[in-house]
N, C-alpha and C positions, 0 to 999 in steps of 0.2 A: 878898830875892827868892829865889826856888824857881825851879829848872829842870827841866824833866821833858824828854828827850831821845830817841829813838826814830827806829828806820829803818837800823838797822846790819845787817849782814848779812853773808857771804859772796860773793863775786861772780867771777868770771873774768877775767881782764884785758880791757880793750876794754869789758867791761859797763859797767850801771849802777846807782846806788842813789841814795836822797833821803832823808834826814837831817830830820827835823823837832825844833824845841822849843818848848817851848810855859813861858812864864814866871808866874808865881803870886805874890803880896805887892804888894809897893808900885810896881806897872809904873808909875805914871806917872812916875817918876824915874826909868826907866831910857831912857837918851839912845842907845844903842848896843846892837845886837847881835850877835852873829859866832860863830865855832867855831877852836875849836885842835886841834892835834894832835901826838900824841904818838907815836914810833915806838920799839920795844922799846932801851933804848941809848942814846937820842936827849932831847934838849931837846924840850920843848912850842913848838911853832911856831904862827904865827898863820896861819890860812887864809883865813877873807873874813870879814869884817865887812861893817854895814847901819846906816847914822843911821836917827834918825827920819825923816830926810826921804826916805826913800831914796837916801843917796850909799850909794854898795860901796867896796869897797878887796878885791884880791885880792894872793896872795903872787904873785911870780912864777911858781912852779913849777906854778901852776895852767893857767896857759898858753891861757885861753881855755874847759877844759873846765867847768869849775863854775862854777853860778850861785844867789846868794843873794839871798832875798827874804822879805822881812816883812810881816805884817798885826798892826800892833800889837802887842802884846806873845807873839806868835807868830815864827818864820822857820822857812824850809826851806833846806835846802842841795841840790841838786840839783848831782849828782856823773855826768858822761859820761868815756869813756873813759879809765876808769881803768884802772892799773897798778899791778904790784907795789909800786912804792915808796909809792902810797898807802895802803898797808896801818899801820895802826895804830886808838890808842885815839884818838875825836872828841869834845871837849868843847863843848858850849852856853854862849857867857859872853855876860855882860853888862856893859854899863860906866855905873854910875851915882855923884851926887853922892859917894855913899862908897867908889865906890871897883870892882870888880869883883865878881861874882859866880860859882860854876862849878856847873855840872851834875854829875854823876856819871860822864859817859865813855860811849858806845857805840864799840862793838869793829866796824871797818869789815875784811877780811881781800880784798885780792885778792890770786887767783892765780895762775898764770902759764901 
């Protein structure tokens, strides 16, 4: 599977941004989609994931602002009032029979 990732940007605190990816290869084996992220220092952390069926799973520290949703081997991440600590690189993954897949990263920067 291929990920193509897009929607990163710079933003202000309080702003907002939406993240989109978009999956390529053998989608129909992939059961799961979501994003992680990664902050300069920091371990890669898990943000929201999407089943097929549309279940979510969010981290705590999302607190209600993001929301994630798919159309087939598509999702967006749809990101409200964010903050500084959200600032890092966001990856596109996927979770199939073999195992994971990752995008290449978009770079999300809020400021303060």
């Amino acid at each position: 599977v291929q990920l193509q990732a897009s929607g990163g940007g710079l933003v202000q605190a309080g702003g907002s941004l939406t993240l989109s990816c978009a999956a390529s290869g053998t989608i129909s084996s992939i059961s799961v989609m979501g994003w992680y992220r990664q902050a300069p220092g920091t371990q890669r952390e898990l943000v929201a994931s999407i089943s097929k069926a549309g279940s979510t799973d969010y981290a705590n520290f999302v607190e209600g602002r993001f929301t994630i949703s798919r159309d087939n081997a598509k999702n967006t991440l749809e990101m409200n009032s964010l903050k500084p600590e959200d600032t890092g690189v966001y990856y596109c993954v996927t979770w199939a029979p073999w195992g994971m897949d990752w995008g290449q990263g978009t770079q999300v920067t809020v400021s303060s």
